[in-house]
C-alpha positions as CSV (number, residue, x, y, z in Angstrom):
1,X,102.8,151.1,19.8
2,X,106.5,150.9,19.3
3,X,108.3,148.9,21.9
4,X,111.3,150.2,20.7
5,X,110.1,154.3,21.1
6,X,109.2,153.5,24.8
7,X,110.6,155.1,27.3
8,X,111.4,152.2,29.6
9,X,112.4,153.8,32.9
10,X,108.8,155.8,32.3
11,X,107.4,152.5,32.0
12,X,108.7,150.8,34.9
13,X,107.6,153.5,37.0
14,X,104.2,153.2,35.8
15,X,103.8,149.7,36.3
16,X,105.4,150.1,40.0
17,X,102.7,152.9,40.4
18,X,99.6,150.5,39.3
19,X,100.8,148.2,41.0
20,X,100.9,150.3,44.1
21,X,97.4,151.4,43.6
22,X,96.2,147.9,42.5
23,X,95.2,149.1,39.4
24,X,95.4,145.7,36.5
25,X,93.5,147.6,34.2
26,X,95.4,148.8,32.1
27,X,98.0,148.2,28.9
28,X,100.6,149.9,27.3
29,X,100.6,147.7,24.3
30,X,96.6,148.4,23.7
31,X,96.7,151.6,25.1
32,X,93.7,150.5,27.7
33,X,93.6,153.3,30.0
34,X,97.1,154.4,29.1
35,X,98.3,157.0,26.4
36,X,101.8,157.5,25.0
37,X,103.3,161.2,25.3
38,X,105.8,161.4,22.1
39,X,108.6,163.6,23.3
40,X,110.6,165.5,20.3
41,X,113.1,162.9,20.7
42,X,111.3,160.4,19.8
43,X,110.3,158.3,23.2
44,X,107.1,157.2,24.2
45,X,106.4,158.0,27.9
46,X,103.1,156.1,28.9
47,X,100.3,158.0,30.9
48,X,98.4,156.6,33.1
49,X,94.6,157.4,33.0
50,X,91.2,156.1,34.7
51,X,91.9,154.3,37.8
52,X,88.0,153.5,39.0
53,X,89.1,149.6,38.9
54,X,92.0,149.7,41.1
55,X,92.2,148.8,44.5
56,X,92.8,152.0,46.3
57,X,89.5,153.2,44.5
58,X,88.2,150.5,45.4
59,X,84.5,151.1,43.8
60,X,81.7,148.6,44.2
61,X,81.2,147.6,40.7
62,X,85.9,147.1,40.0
63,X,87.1,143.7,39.1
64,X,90.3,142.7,38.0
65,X,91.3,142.0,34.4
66,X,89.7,138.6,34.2
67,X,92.8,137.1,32.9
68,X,94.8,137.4,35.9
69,X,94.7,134.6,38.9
70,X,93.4,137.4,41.3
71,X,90.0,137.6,42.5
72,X,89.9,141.1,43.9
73,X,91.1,144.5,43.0
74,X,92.1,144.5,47.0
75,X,95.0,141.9,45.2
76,X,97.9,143.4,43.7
77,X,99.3,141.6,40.5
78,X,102.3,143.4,38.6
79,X,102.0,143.9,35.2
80,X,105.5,145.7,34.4
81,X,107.6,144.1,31.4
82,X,110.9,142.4,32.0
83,X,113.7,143.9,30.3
84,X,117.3,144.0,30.3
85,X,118.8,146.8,32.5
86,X,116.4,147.3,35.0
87,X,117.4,149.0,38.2
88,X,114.9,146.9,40.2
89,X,116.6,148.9,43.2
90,X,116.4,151.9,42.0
91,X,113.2,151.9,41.0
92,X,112.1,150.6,44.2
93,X,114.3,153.2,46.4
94,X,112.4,156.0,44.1
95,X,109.2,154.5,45.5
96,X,110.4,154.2,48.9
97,X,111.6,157.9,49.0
98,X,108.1,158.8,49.0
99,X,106.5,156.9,50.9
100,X,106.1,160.0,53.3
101,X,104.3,162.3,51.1
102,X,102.0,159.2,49.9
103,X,101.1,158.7,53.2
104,X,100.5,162.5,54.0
105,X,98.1,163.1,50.7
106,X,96.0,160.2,52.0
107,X,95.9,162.4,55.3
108,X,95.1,165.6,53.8
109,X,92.4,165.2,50.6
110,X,89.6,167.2,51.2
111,X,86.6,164.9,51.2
112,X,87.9,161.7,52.2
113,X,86.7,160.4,55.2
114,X,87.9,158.9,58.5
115,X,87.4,155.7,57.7
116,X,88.3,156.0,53.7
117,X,91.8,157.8,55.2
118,X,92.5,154.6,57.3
119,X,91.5,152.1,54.7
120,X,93.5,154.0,52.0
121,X,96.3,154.7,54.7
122,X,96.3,150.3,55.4
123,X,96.2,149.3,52.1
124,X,99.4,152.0,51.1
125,X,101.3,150.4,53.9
126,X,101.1,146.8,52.6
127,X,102.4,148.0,49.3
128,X,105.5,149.5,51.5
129,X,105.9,146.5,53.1
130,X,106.5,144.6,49.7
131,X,109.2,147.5,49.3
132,X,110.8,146.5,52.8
133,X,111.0,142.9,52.0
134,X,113.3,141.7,49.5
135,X,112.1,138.3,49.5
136,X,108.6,139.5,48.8
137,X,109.7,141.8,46.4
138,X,111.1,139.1,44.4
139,X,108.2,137.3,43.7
140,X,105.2,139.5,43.8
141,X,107.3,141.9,41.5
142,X,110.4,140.7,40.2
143,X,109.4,137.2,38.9
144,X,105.9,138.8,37.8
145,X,107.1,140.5,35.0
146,X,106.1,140.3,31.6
147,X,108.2,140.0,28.7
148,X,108.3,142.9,26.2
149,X,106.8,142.9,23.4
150,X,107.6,142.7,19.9
């Protein structure tokens, strides 16, 4: 890992998106869960893989990284670095923007249950709400983030 190959916008994003799903396992630094895509140009855009401990799964046996002052994978914690130049707006705009088809893919997987739908569908919504709230944005996001590293 190369901090400075990493595609930082790519990485923003991806923390954004764990932290939507309530996903804390995971690192870009070890690679836990995560692999780096090396473009011809030289960045590192993360991947994403394995999601069975995030809350959205939500599978009997997920726990969050013990490390972290959350109890339950339900619990979001954000795990995004802090770096200069982030479009904190942006970013959070981009995920706003889709909040729609989110919300309709919950609605139309094959498989997933009444009950799974709504659960999925209530738990989606509270991360929107963060969105919607700039004070709560600020400090469940914002002021969560960790530095970059070296």
């Amino acid at each position: 890992f190369d901090p400075a190959r990493l595609d930082l916008d790519a990485a923003d994003q991806m923390a954004l998106f764990n932290f939507m799903v309530g996903n804390t396992d995971w690192s870009i630094e070890n690679q836990d869960n995560v692999f780096l895509l090396r473009f011809p140009d030289g960045r590192d855009v993360p991947v994403i893989y394995d999601l069975d401990m995030s809350g959205l799964v939500n599978a009997h046996y997920a726990r969050p990284a013990p490390e972290l002052p959350i109890s339950k994978v339900k619990h979001r914690y954000y795990l995004g670095y802090c770096h200069a130049g982030t479009d904190w707006d942006a970013l959070f705009a981009k995920f706003s923007g889709m909040e729609e088809d989110i919300m309709k893919m919950i609605i139309e997987t094959p498989g997933l249950g009444r009950g799974d739908r709504r659960e999925s569908g209530v738990y989606l919504d509270s991360f929107f709400d963060t969105l919607d709230s700039e004070q709560t944005r600020q400090t469940r996001i914002i002021e969560r983030c960790r530095p970059m590293p070296q």
